[in-house]
ROMARVEX-812333 format. One record per residue (C-alpha): residue number from 1; residue in one letter; y, z, x. Coordinates in pm, whole numbers, plus 32768, in hexadecimal, padded with zeros to 4 digits. Example, Ala and Ser with C-alpha at 12.3 -4.5 7.8 and 13.67 -1.06 7.14 Angstrom:
<atoms>
> 1;A;7E3E;830C;84CE
> 2;S;7F96;82CA;8557
</atoms>
This chain:
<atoms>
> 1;X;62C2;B8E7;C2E5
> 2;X;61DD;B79A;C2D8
> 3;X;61FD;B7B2;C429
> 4;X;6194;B927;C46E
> 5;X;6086;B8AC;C3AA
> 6;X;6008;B796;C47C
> 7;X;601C;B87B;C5A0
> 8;X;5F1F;B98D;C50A
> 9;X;5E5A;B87C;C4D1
> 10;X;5E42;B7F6;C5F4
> 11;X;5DEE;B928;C69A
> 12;X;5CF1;B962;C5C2
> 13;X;5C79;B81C;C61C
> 14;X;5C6A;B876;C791
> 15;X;5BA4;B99A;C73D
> 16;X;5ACD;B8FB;C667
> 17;X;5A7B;B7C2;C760
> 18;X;5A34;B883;C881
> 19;X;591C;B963;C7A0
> 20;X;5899;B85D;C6DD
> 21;X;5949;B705;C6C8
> 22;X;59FB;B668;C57B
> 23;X;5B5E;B6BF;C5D3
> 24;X;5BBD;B588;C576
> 25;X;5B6E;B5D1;C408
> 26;X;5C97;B6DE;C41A
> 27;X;5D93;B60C;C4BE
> 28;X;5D47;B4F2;C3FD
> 29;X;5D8C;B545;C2A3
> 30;X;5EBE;B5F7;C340
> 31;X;5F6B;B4DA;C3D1
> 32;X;5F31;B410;C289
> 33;X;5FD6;B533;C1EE
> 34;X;6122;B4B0;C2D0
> 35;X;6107;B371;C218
> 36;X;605F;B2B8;C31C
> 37;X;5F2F;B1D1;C2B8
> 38;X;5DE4;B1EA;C301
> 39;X;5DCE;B0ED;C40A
> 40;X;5F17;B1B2;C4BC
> 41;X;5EA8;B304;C48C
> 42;X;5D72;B29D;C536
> 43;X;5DEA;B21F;C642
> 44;X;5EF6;B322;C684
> 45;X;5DEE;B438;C64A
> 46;X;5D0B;B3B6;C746
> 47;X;5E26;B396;C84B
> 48;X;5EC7;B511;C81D
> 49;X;5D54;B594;C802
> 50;X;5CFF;B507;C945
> 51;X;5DBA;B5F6;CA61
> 52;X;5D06;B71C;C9AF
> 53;X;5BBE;B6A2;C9C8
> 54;X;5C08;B657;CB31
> 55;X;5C69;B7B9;CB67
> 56;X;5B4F;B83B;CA91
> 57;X;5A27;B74D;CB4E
> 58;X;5AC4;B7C4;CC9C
> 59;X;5AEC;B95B;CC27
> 60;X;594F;B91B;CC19
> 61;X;5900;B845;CD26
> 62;X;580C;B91B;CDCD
> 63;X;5728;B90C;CC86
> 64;X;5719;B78D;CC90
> 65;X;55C4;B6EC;CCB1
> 66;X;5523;B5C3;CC7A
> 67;X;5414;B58B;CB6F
> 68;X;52AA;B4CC;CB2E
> 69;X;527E;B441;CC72
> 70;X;53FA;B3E7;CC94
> 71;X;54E4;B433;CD89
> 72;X;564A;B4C3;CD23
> 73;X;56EC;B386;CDA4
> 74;X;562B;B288;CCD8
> 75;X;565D;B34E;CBBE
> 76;X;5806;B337;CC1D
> 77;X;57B0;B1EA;CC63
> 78;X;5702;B194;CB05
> 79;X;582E;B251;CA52
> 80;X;5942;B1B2;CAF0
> 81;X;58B5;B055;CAA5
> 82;X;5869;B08B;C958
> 83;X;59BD;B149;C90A
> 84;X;5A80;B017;C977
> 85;X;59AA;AF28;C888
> 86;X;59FC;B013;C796
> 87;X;5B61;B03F;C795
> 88;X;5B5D;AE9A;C796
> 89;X;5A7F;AEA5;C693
> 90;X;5B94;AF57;C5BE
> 91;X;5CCA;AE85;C601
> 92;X;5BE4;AD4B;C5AF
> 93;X;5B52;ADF0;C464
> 94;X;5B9B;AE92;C33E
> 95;X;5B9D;B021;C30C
> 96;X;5B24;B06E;C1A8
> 97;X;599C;AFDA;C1AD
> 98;X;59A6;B0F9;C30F
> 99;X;5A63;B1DF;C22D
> 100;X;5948;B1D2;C125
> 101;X;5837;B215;C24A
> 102;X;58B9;B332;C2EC
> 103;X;5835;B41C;C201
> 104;X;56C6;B399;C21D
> 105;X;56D5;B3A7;C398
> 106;X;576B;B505;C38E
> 107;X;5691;B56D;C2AD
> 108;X;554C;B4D8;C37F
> 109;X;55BD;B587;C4CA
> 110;X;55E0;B6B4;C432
> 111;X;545C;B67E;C382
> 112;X;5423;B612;C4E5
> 113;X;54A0;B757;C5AF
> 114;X;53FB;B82B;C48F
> 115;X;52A8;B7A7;C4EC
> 116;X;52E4;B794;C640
> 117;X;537F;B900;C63C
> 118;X;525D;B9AB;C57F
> 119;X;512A;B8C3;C561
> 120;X;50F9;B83C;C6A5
> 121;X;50A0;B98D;C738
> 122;X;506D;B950;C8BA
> 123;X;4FD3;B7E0;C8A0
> 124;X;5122;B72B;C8F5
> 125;X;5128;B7F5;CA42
> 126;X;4FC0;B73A;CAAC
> 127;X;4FCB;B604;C9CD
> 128;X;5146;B5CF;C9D5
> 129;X;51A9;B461;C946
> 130;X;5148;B349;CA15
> 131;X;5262;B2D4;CAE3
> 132;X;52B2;B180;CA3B
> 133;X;52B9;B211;C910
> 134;X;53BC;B33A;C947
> 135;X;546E;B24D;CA2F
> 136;X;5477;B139;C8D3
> 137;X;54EC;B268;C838
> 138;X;55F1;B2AD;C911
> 139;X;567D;B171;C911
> 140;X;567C;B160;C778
> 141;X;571C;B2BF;C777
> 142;X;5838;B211;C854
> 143;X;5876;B0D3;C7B2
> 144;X;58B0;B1C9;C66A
> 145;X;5968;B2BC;C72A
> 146;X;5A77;B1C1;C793
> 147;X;5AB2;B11C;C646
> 148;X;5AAB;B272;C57A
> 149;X;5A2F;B39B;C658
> 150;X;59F5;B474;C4F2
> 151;X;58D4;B524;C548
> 152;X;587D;B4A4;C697
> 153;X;584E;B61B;C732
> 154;X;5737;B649;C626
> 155;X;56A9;B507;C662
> 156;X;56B4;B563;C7E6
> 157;X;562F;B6D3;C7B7
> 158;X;54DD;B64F;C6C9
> 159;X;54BD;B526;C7EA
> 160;X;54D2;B60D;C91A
> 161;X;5412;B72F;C868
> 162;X;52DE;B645;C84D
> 163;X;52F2;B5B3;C976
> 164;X;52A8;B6E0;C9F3
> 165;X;53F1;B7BA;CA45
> 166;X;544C;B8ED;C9BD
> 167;X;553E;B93D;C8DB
> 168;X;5644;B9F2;C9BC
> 169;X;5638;B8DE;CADC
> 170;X;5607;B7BC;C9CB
> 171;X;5764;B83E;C924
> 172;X;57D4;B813;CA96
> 173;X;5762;B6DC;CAD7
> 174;X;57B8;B637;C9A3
> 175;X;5965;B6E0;C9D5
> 176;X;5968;B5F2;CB08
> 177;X;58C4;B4C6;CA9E
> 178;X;597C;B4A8;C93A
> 179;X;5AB9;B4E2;CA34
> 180;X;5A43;B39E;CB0C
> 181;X;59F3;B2CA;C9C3
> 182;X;5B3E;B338;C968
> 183;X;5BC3;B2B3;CAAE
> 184;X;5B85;B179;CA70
> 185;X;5C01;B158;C907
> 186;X;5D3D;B21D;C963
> 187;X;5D83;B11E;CA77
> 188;X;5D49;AFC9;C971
> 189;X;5DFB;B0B6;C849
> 190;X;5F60;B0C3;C935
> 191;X;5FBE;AF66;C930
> 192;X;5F93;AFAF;C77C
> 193;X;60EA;AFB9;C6B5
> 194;X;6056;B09C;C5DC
> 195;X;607D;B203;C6BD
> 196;X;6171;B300;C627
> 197;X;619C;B39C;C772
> 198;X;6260;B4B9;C6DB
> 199;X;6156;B525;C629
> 200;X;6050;B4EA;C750
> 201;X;6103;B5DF;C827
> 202;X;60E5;B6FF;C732
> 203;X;5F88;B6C6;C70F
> 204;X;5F3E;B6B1;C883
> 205;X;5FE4;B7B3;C8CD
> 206;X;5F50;B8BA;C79F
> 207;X;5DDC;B801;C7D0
> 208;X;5E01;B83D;C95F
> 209;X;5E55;B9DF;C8FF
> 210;X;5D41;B9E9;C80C
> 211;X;5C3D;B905;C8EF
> 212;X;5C7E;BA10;C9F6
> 213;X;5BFE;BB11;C8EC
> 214;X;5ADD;BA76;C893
> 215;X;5A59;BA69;C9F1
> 216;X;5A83;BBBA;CA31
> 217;X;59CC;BC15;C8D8
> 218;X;58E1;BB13;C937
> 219;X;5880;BBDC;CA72
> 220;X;5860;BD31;C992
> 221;X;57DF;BCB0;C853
> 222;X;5651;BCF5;C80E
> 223;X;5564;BBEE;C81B
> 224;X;54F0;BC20;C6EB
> 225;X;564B;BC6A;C63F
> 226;X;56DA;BB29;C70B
> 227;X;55E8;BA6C;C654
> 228;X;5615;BB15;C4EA
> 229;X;5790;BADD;C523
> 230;X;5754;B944;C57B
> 231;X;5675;B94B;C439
> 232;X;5763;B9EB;C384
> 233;X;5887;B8FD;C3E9
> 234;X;5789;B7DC;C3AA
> 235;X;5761;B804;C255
> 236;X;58DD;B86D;C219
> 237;X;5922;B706;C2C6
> 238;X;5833;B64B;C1D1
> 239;X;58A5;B6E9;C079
> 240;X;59FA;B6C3;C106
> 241;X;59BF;B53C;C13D
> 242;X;58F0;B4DD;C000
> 243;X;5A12;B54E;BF29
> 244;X;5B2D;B4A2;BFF1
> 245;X;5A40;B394;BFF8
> 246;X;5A3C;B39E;BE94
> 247;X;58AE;B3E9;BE55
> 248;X;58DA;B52C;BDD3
</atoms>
């Protein structure tokens, strides 16, 4: 049954990375439900959450772009080296003082995707953020995105929106680079003792089914409902972490 469990999540999960980002915050509490601690269930989350966002980035490859000035490949290029100082980052540091941050940051990028959804009107399309500054932001977004990854598609969405993209290719864009920041934390997290790669499999396997869902519904979904649904998940994300985090 635990285990039926952890596989509905982790479909969810899919779904809800390729739409919006913050899988991880499924997954996550899942695998500690297993027993696992926090530094394991990180680590084996980001490793079975990484073929579906491979499969998701590639089921919308044709919407990629790149963003402020950038090309695509510096922005890969920005991601993977950040991800890897990020997953070293978090087998040379501690967890909970991250733990205690995620909700802040989740709760910024979603601030940050509200204005950027509904404010900004058309100005990001002809002043779009200069290019060392979304490329600084990229680079940020990765380093966090390969120690924790909670909340990274939301912090990738509100970067990419301002820099000028659209929502529908920005959700695009954002499925393939969290999958290469992801890359290079999932090839430093394998030589961990700390995967449970029975556990892993199921949620590959249930995030790669629901990943595919979410980029077909990503294709269908309304602009404006795509972005009322990321809001919506947003918000969900923060209440959800300021009371595991124990502020509420």
């Amino acid at each position: 049954m635990t285990l039926l469990l952890l596989g509905l999540a982790a479909f969810w999960a899919g779904v809800q990375n390729a739409l919006a980002g913050g899988g991880s915050f499924i997954t996550f509490p899942a695998l500690l439900l297993l027993g696992m601690n926090a530094e394991a269930a990180n680590i084996t989350s980001t490793i079975a959450l990484f073929p579906g966002q491979v499969t998701t980035g590639l089921a919308n490859r044709h919407l990629v772009s790149g963003a402020a000035g950038l090309s695509f490949r510096t922005l890969c290029a920005l991601s993977l080296a950040g991800g890897a100082i990020g997953a070293g980052l978090l087998l040379l540091t501690p967890v909970p003082l991250f733990d205690h941050l995620v909700p802040f940051l989740v709760l910024f990028a979603t601030l940050v995707f509200i204005w950027g959804s509904f404010r900004r009107g058309q100005r990001s399309a002809a002043h779009p953020l200069p290019p060392a500054t979304a490329a600084t932001a990229q680079f940020l977004i990765a380093i966090y995105g390969g120690y924790f990854g909670g909340g990274i598609g939301l912090l990738m969405l509100a970067a990419l929106t301002l820099a000028g993209l659209a929502v529908r290719p920005a959700g695009a864009t954002k499925n393939v680079l969290a999958a290469v920041m992801n890359a290079a934390a999932v090839g430093i997290f394998l030589f961990s003792h700390q995967i449970h790669w029975r556990a892993a499999a199921i949620v590959a396997v249930c995030a790669m089914a629901g990943g595919a869902l979410g980029a077909h519904l990503l294709n269908r979904v309304p602009d404006r409902a795509l972005r009322l649904g990321v809001i919506a998940i947003g918000l969900a994300l923060t209440l959800a972490m300021f009371v595991r985090a124990g502020y509420l």
